[in-house]
C-alpha positions as CSV (number, residue, x, y, z in Angstrom):
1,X,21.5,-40.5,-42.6
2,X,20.8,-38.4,-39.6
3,X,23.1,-36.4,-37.7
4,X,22.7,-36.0,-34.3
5,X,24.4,-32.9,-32.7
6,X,24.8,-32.4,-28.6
7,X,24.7,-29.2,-27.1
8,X,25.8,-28.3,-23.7
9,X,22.7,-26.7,-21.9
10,X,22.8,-23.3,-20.5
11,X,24.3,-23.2,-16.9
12,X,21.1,-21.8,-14.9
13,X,22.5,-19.7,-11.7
14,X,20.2,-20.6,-8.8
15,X,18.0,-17.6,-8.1
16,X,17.1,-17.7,-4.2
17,X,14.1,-15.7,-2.8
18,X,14.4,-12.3,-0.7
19,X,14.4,-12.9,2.8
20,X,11.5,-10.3,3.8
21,X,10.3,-9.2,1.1
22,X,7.3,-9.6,1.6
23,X,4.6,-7.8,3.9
24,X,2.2,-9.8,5.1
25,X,-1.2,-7.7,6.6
26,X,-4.2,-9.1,8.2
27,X,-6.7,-6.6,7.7
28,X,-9.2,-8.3,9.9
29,X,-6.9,-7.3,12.8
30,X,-6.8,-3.7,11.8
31,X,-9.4,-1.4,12.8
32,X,-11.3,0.8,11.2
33,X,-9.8,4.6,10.9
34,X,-12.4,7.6,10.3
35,X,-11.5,10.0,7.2
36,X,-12.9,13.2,6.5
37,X,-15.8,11.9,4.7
38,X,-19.0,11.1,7.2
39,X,-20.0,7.7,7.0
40,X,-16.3,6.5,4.6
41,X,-13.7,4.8,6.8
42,X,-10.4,3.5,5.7
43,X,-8.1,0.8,6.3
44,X,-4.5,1.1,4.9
45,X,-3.3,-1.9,3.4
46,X,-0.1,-0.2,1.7
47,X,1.4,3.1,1.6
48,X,4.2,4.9,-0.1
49,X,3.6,8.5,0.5
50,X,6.7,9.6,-1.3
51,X,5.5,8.2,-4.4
52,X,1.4,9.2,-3.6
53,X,0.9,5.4,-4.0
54,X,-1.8,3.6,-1.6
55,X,-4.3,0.5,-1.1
56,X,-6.8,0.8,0.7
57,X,-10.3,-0.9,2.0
58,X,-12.3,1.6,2.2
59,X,-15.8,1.0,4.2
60,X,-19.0,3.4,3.2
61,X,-22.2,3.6,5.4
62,X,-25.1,3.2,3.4
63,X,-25.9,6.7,2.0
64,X,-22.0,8.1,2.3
65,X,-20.8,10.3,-0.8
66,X,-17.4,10.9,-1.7
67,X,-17.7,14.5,-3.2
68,X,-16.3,15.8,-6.6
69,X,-12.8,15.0,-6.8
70,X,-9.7,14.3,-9.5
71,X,-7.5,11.2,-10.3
72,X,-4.6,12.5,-10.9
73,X,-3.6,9.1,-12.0
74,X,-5.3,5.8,-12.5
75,X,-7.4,4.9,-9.7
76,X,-8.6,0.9,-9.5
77,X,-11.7,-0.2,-7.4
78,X,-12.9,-3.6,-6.9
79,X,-16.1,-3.9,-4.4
80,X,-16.8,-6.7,-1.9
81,X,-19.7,-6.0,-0.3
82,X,-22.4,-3.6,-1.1
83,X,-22.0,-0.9,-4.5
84,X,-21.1,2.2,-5.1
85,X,-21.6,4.4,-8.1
86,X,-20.8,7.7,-10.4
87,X,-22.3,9.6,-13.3
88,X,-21.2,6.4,-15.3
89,X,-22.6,3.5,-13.4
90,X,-22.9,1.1,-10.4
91,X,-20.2,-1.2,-9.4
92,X,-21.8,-4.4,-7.3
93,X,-20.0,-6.5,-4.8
94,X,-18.0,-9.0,-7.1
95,X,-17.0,-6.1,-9.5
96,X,-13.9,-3.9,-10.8
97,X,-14.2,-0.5,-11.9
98,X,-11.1,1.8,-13.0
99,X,-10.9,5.4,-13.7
100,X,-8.7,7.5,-16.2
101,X,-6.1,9.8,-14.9
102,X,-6.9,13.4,-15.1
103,X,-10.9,11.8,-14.5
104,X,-13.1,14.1,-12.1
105,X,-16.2,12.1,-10.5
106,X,-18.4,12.0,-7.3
107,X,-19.1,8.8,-5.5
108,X,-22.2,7.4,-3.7
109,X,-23.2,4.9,-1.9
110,X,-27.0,4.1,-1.4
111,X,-26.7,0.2,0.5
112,X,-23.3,1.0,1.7
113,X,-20.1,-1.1,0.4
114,X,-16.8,-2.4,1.2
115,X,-14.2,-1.2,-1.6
116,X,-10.6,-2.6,-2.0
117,X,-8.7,0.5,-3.9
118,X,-5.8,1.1,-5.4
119,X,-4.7,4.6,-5.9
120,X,-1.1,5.9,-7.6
121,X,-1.7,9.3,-6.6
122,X,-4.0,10.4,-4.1
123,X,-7.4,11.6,-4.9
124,X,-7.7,15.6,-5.1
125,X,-10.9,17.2,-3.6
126,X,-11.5,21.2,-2.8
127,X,-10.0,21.5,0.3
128,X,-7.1,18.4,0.3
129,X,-5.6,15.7,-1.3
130,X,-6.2,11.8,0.0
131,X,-8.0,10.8,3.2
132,X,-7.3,12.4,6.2
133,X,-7.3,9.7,8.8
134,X,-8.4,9.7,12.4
135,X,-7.9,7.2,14.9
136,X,-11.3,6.4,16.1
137,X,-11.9,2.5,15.1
């Protein structure tokens, strides 16, 4: 003989969505910003300069160089047109590189490339910290 036993289900509270949380950007409506760096332009996707965070596309000429600089934190670059590379390697369009915090590196460009990156801190060179950006388009 079986028993059957009936429990009442958990009441589930309706969870409703956030009215505006969410940003919508159309970067092919943005233009192109000039940065310290011949030949590297930016596009700012999303910025939180109190917490250092940023995503960026970032567009290289062929033969631009990013010169030595520091992650302070994890840095995440996937590439959509073009490559770039380090002391470690290329990274093609179609592929994801990531770099430790505390990491130094330069960066080069030989074909030129489109990069969509994700930093939590901004990069630290020399002279500054992150890209400074100027209006130009």
């Amino acid at each position: 003989m079986s028993a059957t036993t009936t429990e009442a289900a958990p009441k589930q509270t309706k969870i409703k969505p956030t009215i505006g949380a969410s940003t919508y950007v159309k970067p092919q409506e943005m233009a192109w910003e000039t940065t310290q760096f011949p030949g590297i332009s930016i596009k700012v996707l999303y910025e939180d300069k109190s917490k250092g965070e940023m995503t960026c596309l970032l567009k290289w000429a062929p033969g631009a160089s990013l010169p030595m600089h520091k992650h302070p934190e994890l840095e995440q670059s996937y590439v959509i047109e073009g490559s770039f590379s380090d002391h470690d390697g290329i990274c093609r369009a179609g592929e994801y590189v990531w770099r430790k915090a505390g990491s130094f590196h330069e960066t080069h460009s030989v074909e030129g490339a489109v990069i969509l990156a994700v930093y939590r801190k901004p990069n630290v060179f020399q002279h500054s910290a992150g890209y400074d950006r100027h209006r130009d388009g």
